[in-house]
C-alpha positions as CSV (number, residue, x, y, z in Angstrom):
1,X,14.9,11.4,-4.0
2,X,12.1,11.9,-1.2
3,X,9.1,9.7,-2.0
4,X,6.0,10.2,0.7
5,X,4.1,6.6,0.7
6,X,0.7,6.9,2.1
7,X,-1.3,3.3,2.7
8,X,2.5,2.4,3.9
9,X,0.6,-0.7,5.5
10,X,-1.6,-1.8,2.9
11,X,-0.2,-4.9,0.8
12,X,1.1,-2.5,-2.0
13,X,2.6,-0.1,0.4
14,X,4.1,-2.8,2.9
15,X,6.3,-3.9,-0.3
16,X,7.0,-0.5,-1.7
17,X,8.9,0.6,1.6
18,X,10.1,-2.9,1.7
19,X,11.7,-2.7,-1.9
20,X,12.7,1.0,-2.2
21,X,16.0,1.3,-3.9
22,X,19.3,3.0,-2.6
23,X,18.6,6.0,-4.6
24,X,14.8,6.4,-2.4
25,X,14.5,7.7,0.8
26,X,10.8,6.4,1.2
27,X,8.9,8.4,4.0
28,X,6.1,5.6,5.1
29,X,2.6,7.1,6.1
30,X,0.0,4.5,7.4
31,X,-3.2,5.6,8.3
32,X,-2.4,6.2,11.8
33,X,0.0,8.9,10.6
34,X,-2.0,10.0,7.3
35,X,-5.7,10.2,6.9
36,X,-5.8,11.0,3.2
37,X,-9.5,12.3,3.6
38,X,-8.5,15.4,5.3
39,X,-6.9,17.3,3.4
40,X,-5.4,20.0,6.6
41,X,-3.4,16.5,7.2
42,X,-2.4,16.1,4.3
43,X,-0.8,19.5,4.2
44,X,0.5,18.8,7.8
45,X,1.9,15.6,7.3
46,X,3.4,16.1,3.6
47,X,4.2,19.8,3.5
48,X,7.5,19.8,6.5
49,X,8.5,16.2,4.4
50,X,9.5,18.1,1.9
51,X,9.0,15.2,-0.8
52,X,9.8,15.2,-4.5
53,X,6.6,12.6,-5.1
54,X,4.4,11.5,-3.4
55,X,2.6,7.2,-3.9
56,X,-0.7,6.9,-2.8
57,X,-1.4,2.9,-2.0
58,X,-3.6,4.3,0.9
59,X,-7.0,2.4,-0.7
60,X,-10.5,1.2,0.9
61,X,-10.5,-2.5,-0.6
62,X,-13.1,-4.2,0.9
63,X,-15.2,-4.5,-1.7
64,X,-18.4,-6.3,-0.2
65,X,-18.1,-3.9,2.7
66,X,-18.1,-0.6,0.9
67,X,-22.4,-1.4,0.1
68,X,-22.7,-0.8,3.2
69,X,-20.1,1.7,4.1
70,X,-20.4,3.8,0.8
71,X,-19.6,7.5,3.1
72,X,-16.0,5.6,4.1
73,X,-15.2,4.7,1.0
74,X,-15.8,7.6,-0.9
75,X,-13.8,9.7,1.7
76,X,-10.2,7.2,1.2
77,X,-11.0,6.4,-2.4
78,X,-12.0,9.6,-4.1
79,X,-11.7,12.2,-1.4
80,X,-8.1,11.6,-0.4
81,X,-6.7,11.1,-4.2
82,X,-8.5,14.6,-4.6
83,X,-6.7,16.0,-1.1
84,X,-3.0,14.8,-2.3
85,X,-3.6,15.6,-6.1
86,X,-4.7,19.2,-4.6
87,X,-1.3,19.1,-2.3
88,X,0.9,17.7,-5.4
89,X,-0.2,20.7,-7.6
90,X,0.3,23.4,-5.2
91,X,3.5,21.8,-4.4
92,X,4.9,21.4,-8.5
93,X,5.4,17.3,-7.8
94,X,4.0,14.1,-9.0
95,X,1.3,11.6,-7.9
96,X,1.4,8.2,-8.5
97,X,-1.9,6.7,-7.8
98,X,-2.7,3.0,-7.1
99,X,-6.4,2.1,-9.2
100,X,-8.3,-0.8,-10.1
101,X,-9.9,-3.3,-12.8
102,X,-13.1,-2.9,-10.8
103,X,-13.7,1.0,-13.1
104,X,-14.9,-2.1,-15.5
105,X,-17.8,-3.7,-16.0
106,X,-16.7,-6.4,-17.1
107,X,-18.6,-7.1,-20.2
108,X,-16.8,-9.1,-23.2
109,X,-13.6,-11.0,-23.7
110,X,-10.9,-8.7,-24.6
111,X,-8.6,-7.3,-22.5
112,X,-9.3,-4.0,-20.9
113,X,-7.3,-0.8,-22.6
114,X,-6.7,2.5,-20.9
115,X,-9.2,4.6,-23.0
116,X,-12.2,1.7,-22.9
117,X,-15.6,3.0,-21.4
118,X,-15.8,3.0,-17.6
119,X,-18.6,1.6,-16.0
120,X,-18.2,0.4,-12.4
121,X,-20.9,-2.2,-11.1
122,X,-20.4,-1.4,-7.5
123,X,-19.0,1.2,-4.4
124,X,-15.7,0.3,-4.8
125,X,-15.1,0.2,-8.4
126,X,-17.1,3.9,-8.1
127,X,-15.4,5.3,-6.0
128,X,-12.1,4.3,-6.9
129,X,-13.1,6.0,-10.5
130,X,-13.8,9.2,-8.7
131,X,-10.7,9.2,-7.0
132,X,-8.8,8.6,-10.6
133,X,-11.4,11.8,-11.9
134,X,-10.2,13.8,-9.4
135,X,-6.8,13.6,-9.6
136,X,-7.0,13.9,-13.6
137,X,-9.1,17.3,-13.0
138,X,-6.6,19.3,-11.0
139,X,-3.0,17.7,-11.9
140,X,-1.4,17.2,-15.0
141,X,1.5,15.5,-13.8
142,X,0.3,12.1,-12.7
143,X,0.6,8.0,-13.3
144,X,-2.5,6.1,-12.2
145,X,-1.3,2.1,-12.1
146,X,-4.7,0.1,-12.2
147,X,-4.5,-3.4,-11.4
148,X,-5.7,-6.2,-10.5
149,X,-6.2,-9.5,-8.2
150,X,-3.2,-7.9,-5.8
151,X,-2.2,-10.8,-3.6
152,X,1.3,-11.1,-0.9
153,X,2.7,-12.3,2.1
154,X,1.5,-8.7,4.0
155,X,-2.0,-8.2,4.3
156,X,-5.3,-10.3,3.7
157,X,-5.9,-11.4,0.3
158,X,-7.6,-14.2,-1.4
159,X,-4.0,-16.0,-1.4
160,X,-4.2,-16.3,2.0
161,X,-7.4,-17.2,2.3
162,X,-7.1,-20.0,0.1
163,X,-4.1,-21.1,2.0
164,X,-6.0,-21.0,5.5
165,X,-9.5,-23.0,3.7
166,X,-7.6,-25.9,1.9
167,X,-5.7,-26.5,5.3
168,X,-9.2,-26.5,7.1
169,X,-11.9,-28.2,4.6
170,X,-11.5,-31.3,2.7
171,X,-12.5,-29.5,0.0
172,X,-13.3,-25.9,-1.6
173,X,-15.8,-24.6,-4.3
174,X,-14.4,-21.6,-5.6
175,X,-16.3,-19.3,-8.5
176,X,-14.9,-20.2,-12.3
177,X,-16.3,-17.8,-14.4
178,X,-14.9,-14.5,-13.8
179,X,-11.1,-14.3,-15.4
180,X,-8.4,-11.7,-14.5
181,X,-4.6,-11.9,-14.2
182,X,-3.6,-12.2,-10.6
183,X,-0.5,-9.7,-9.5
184,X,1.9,-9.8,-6.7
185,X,2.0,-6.7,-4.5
186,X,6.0,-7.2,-4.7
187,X,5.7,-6.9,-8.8
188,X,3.6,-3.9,-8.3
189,X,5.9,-2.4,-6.1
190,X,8.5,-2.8,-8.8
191,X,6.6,-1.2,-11.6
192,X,5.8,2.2,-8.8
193,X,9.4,2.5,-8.8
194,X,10.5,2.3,-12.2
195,X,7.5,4.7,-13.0
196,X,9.3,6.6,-10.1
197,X,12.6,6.4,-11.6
198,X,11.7,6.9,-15.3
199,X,9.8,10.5,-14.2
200,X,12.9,11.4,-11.7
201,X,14.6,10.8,-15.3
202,X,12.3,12.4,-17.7
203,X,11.2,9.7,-19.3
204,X,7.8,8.1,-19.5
205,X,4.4,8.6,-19.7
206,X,1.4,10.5,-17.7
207,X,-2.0,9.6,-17.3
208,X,-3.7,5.9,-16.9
209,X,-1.7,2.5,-16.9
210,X,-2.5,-1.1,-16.5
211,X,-0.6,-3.4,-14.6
212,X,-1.3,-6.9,-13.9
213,X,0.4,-10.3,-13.8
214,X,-0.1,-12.8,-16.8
215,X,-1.4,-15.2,-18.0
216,X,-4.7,-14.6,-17.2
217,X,-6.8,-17.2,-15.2
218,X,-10.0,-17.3,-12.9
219,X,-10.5,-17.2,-9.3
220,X,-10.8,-21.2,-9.5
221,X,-7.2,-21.3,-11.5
222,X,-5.5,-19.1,-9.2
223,X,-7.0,-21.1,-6.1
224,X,-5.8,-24.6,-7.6
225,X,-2.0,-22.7,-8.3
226,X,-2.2,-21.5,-4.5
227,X,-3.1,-25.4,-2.9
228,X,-0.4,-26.6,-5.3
229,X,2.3,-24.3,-4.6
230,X,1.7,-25.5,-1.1
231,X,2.0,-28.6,-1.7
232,X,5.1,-28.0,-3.4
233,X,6.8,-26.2,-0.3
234,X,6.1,-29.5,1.8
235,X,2.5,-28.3,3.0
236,X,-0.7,-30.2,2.9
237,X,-2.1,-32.6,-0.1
238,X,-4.2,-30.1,-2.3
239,X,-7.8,-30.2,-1.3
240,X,-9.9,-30.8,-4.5
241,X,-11.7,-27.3,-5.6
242,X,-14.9,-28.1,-7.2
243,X,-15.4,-25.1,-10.0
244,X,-18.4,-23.3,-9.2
245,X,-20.4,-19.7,-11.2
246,X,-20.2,-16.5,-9.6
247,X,-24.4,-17.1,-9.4
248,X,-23.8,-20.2,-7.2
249,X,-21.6,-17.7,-4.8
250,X,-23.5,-14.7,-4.1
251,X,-21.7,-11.8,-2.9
252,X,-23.1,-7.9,-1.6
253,X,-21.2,-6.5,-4.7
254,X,-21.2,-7.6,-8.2
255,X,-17.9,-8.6,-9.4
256,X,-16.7,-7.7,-13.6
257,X,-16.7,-11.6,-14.9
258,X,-14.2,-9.8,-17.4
259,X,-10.8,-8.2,-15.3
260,X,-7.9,-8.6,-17.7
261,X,-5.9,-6.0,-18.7
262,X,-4.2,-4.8,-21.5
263,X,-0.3,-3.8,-20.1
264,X,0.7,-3.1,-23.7
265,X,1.1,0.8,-22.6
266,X,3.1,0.4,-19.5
267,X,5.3,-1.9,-21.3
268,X,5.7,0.9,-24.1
269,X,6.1,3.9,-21.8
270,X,8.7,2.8,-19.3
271,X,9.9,-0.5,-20.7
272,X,7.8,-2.8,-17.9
273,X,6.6,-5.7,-18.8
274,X,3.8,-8.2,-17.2
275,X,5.2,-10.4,-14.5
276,X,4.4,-14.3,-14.4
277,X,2.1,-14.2,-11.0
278,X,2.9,-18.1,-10.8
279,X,6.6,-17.4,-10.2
280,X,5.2,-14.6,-7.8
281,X,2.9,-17.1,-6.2
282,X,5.6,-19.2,-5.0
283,X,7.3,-16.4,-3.7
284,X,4.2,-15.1,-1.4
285,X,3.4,-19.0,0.2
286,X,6.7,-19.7,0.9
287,X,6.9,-16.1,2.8
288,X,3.7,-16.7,4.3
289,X,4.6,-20.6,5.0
290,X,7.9,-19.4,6.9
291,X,6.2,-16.5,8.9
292,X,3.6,-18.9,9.9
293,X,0.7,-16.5,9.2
């Protein structure tokens, strides 16, 4: 099976090259070679590939950023998920899309299901909704994975930057009040390609999924796990991280205080359940310890 992978440089798309299966010959696109917002690429790119799906982890993430840069967000997050879509259907193959907990506002204390309301607080969470609108409205034959928190050894991430801090400060304050569950780009990787392999096999789903690594915790939680598993792996002492509220850390873009996500679907679907992201943490700092990034 030919499987395009756009974004093949993003955190998602690093593992999903990295963890493609005998069975996959993965054709990696980074932006360099793919700009997803122009859709004469696309066709120019894609069309001589030849692919029997195409995996779009090609995504404008920086969510502060995208205030300020609404144009360049709009063009990777909703135009190119429209240009692929557009290239899938003429085409007769599938798109699997890569979305976000950020469609949310993140207003009460259940988790998120597939069919609740939508109601982005900010660029990113916007525009990555458009992007999933777009694709819905031309192709029939699509999986969009949101998620959530995505952290790994490839990449920047708040993993990282947690690592780099506690080995710098004597101390951290780190926001408390704004839960989520935390998942390894590796684990997400995993799920893309057992959606892969359960469409290849006519089985499965189409439309939205949630996928995100359990149990859920805050920003704070995850940061004391990160210090820890350091610690663990013969790095530094922890650093104490002083809990702090998302007011007492103000940011260009509102964040939803509310991120979890219901995988109940997923798990239903194509048989994939939630992965532990502590077990996934350990995984990430020792990688990251032993490239020395």
């Amino acid at each position: 099976m030919r499987v395009a992978i756009t974004g093949a440089n993003g955190q998602v798309g690093h593992e999903l090259v990295r963890r493609a299966g005998p069975d996959v010959q993965a054709l990696a696109f980074n932006r360099l070679a793919l700009d997803v917002g122009d859709a004469a690429g696309v066709a120019s790119a894609l069309g001589p590939a030849n692919v029997d799906c195409v995996v779009n982890a090609a995504a404008y993430t920086a969510v502060d950023k995208a205030e300020s840069e609404p144009d360049l967000a709009f063009r990777v997050n909703a135009v190119g998920p429209a240009n692929l879509a557009e290239f899938c259907a003429g085409r007769g193959i599938p798109l699997i899309h890569i979305s976000t907990d950020y469609v949310f506002d993140g207003s009460g204390e259940d988790p998120w299901r597939e069919d609740d309301p939508v109601a982005p607080l900010g660029v990113y969470g916007r525009t990555k909704l458009e992007g999933e609108q777009a694709i819905a409205s031309v192709l029939a034959d699509h999986v969009i994975l949101r998620t959530s928190w995505v952290f790994g050894a490839h990449g920047n991430n708040f993993v990282k930057t947690m690592m780099r801090l506690g080995a710098e400060r004597p101390r951290l304050r780190v926001v408390a009040d704004q839960r989520g569950g935390p998942t390894p780009a590796a684990a997400i990787a995993d799920a893309i390609w057992s959606v892969v392999a359960g469409i290849a096999g006519g089985n499965g789903g189409r439309g939205v999924y949630h996928f995100c690594g359990a149990p859920a915790t805050t920003w704070h939680g995850l940061a004391e796990a990160t210090l820890a598993a350091v610690a663990r792996l013969g790095g530094p002492v922890a650093v104490p991280v002083d809990p702090i509220a998302t007011a007492d850390y103000p940011t260009p873009a509102r964040r939803p205080a509310n991120s979890v996500l219901d995988c109940a679907r997923i798990r239903a679907d194509f048989g994939i359940a939630q992965p532990d992201w502590r077990n996934g943490l350990m995984d990430v700092v020792r990688e990251i310890r032993e490239q020395g990034t």
